[in-house]
TORVEXSE-606318 format. One record per residue (C-alpha): residue number from 1; x, y, z. Coordinates in nm, 4 decimals, decimal comma. Layout:
BEGIN
  resi        c1        c2        c3
   NUM         X         Y         Z
...
This chain:
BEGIN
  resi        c1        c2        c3
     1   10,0492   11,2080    9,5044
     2   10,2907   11,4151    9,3186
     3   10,5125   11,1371    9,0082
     4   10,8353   11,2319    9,2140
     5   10,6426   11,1145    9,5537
     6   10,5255   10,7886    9,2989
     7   10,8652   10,7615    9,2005
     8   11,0419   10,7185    9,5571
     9   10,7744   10,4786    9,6848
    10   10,9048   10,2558    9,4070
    11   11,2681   10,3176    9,4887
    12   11,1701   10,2194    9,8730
    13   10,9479    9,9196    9,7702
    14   11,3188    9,8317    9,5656
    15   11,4884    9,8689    9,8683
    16   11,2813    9,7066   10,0878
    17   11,2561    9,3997    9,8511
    18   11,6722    9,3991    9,8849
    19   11,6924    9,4412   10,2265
    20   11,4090    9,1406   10,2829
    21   11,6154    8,9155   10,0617
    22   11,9022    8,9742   10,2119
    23   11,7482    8,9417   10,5739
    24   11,4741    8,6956   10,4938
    25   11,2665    8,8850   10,6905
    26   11,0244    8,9915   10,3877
    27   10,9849    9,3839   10,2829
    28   10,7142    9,4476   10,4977
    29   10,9430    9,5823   10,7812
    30   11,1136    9,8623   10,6010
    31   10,8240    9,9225   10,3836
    32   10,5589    9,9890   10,6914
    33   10,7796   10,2453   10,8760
    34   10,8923   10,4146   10,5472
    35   10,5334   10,5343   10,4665
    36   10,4562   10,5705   10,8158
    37   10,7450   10,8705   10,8773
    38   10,8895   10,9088   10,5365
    39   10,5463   11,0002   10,3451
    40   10,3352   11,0433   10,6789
    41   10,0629   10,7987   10,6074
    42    9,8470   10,7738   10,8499
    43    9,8776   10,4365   11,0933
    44    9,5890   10,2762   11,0250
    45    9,6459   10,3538   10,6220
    46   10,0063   10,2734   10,6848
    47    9,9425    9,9064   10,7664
    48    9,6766    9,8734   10,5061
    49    9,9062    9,9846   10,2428
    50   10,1920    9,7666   10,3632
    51    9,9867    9,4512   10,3673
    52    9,8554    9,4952   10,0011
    53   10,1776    9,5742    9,9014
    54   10,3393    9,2538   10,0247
    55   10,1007    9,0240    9,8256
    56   10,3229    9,0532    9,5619
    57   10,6717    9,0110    9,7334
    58   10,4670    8,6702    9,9183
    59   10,2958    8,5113    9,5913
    60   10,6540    8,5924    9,4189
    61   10,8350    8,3841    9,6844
    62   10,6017    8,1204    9,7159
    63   10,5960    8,0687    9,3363
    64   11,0094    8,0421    9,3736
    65   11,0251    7,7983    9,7078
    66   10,7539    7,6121    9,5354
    67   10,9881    7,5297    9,1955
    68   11,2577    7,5110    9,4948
    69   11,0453    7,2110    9,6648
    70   11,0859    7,4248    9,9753
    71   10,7263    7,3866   10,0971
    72   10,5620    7,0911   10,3440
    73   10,1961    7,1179   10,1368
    74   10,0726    6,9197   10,3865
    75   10,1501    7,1415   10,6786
    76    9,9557    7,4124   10,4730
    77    9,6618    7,2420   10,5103
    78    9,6362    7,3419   10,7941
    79    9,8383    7,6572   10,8781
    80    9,6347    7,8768   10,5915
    81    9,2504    7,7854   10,6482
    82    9,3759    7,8392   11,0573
    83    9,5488    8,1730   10,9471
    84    9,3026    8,3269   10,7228
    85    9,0772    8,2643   10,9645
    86    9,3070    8,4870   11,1844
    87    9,3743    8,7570   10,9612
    88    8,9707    8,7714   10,9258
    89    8,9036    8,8295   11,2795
    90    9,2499    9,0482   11,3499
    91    9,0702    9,2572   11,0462
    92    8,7517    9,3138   11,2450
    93    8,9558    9,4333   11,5204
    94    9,1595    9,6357   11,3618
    95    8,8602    9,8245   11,2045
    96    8,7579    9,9218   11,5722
    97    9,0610   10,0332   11,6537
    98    9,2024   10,2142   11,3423
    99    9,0640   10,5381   11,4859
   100    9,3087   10,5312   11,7162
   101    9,6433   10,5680   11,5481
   102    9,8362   10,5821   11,8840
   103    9,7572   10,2529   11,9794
   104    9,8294   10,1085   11,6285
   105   10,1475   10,3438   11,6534
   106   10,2095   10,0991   12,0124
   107   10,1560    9,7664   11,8728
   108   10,3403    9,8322   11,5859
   109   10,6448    9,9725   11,7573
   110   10,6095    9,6258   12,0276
   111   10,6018    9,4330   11,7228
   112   10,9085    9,5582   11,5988
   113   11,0941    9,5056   11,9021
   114   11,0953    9,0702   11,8354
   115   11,2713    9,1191   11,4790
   116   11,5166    9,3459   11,6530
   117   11,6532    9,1585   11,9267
   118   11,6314    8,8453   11,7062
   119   11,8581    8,9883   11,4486
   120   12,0434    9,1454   11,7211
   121   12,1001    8,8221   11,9083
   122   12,1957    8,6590   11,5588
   123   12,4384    8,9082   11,4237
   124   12,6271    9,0333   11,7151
   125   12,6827    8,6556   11,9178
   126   12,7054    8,5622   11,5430
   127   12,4119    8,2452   11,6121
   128   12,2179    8,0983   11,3529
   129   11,8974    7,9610   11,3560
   130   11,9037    7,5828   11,4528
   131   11,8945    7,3391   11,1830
   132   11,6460    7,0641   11,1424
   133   11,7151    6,7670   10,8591
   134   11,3999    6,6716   10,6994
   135   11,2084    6,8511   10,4656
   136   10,8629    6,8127   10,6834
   137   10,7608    7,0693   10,9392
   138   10,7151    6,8059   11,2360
   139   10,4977    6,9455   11,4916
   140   10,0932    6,8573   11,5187
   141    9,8436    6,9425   11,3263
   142    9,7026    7,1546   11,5971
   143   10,0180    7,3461   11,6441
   144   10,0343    7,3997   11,3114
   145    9,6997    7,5010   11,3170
   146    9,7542    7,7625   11,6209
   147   10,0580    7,9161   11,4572
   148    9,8973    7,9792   11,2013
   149    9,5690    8,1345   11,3569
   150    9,8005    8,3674   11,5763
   151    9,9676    8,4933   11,3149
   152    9,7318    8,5474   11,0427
   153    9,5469    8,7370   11,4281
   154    9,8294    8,9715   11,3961
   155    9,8710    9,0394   11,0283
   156    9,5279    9,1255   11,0497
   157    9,6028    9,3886   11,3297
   158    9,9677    9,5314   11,1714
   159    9,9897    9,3955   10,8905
   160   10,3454    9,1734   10,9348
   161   10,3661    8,8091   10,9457
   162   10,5882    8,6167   10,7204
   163   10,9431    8,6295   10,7561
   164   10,8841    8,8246   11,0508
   165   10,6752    8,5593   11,2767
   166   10,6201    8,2934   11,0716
   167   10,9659    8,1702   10,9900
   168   11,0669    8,1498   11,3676
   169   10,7646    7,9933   11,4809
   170   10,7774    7,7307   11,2380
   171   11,1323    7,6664   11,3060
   172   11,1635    7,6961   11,7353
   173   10,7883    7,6143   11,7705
   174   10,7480    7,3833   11,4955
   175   11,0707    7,2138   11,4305
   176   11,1443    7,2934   11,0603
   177   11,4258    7,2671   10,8886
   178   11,5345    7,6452   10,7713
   179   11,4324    7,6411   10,4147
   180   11,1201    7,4551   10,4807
   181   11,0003    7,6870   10,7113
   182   11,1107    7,9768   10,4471
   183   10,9325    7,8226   10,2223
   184   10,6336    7,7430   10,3586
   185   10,5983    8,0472   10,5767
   186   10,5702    8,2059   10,1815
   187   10,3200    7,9258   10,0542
   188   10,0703    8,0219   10,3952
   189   10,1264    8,4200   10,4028
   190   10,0102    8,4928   10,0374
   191    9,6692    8,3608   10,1411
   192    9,7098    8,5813   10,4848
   193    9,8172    8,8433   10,2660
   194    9,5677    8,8738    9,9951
   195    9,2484    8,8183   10,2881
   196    9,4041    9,0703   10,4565
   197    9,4726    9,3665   10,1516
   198    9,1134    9,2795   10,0540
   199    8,9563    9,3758   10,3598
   200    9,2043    9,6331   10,4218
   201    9,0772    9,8151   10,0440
   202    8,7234    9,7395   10,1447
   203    8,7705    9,9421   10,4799
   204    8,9168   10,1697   10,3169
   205    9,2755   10,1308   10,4365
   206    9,4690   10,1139   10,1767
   207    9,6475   10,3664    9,9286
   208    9,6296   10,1392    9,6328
   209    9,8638   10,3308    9,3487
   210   10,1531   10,3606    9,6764
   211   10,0776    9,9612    9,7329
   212   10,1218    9,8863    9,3976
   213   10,4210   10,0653    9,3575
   214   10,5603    9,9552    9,6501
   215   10,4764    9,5970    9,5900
   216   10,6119    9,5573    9,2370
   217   10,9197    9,7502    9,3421
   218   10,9819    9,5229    9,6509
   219   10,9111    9,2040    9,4549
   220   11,2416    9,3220    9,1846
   221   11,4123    9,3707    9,4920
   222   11,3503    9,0481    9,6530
   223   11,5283    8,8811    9,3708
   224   11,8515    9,1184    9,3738
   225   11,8720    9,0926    9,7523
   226   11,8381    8,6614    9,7254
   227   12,1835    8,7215    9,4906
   228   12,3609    8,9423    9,7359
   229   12,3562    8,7201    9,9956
   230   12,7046    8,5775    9,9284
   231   12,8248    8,9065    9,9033
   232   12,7579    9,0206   10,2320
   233   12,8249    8,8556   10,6171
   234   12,4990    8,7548   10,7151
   235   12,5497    8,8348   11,1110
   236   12,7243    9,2227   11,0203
   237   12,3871    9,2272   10,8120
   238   12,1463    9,1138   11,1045
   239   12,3711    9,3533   11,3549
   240   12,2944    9,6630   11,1281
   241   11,9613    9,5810   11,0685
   242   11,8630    9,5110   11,4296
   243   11,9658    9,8571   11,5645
   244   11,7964   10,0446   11,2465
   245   11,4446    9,8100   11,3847
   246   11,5163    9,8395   11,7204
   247   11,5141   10,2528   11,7261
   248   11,2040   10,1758   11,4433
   249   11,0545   10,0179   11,7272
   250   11,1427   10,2806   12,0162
   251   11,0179   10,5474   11,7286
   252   10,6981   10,4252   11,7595
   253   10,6331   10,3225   12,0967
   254   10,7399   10,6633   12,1888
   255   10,4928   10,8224   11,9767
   256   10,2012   10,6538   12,1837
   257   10,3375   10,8840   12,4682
   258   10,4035   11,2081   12,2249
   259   10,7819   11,1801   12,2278
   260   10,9479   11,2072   11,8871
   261   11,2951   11,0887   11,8275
């Protein structure tokens, strides 16, 4: 890749850093559909690159809830051994199926359609996410456990997770309280993360200089966007965002039938 081609994957790992600060959503989301389209990775190289990359945004944030006290360690007892297990056997699958970048293309583009209407339903009706008092994520040990393996299933598959599953989960499934589940959904995905990029580089998935890039970039701009909050009306935020995901979403689906929009 040409410096100039380096140089933007930096600026977008920057901006995708903001926008998942901002959001709490995590990078991943505007990072995976940037190198999809904007650089025309391939799919399959497109969600190994994206996982790697989002090690570093993940083990920065966990490292900040941590000094934050933000985390239920006890609840990631279970949830990480249960989701790396996951991301192990999502990884298998997804070697068997990275030939076909259509179908990745598909559950990518289904994926993106729960962020959407989430922020969607949150910034237009102007809801926020219920809150819990406590600073313990409450459910069993077993649905801890299962939330965990699901979604450490899927990051194996497409490479998203944190903000994007784990967060709600933890907080409608789970009953968290909002900065616990922030926090912890951090302190779990780093370990889903790092399985994940390492079996993704052994397969042969990932372009490691654009995931390094990206991921330092995005980790810089996870700390700007966490300032700019106050700045900014979280539901206008969430309304914007969930259109720009939602036609992400249609973007891909529609590719699995050879329509480009």
């Amino acid at each position: 890749m040409s410096a100039l081609a380096l140089g933007i994957l930096f600026v977008v790992g920057i901006l995708a850093g903001i926008v998942g600060g901002l959001l709490g959503i995590g990078g991943c989301v505007l990072m995976m559909p940037a190198i999809r389209f904007g650089f025309h990775f391939d799919p399959a190289l497109a969600v190994g690159t994206t996982l790697t990359a989002v090690v570093f945004t993940a083990a920065a944030g966990a490292i900040q809830h941590w000094r934050l006290r933000n985390v239920d360690w006890q609840a990631i007892k279970y949830i990480a051994p249960a989701g790396v297990v996951g991301v192990i056997v999502g990884s298998v699958v997804f070697y068997y199926i990275s030939k076909y970048g259509k179908i990745i293309d598909l559950i990518v583009g289904l994926a993106f359609i729960l962020p959407a209407i989430r922020m969607l339903y949150e910034g237009i009706l102007q809801r926020k996410m219920p809150e819990v008092p406590g600073d313990k994520i409450t459910a069993s040990n077993g649905t801890k456990a299962g939330i965990g393996a699901g979604v450490g299933f899927l990051t194996g598959i497409i490479g998203l997770g944190g903000g994007y599953a784990l967060v709600p989960s933890f907080i409608y499934i789970a009953r968290s309280p909002l900065r616990i589940a922030i926090g912890s959904s951090m302190a779990s995905f780093v370990w889903f993360a790092l399985v994940g990029a390492i079996f993704k580089i052994y397969q042969g998935f990932t372009n490691i200089p654009a995931a390094l890039l990206l991921g330092i970039g995005a980790a810089g701009g996870a700390i700007l966007g966490a300032r700019l909050v106050a700045k900014f009306k979280p539901a206008t935020l969430k309304a914007v965002f969930g259109f720009i995901f939602l036609y992400v979403s249609l973007k891909y689906i529609l590719l699995f039938f050879g329509i480009q929009i």
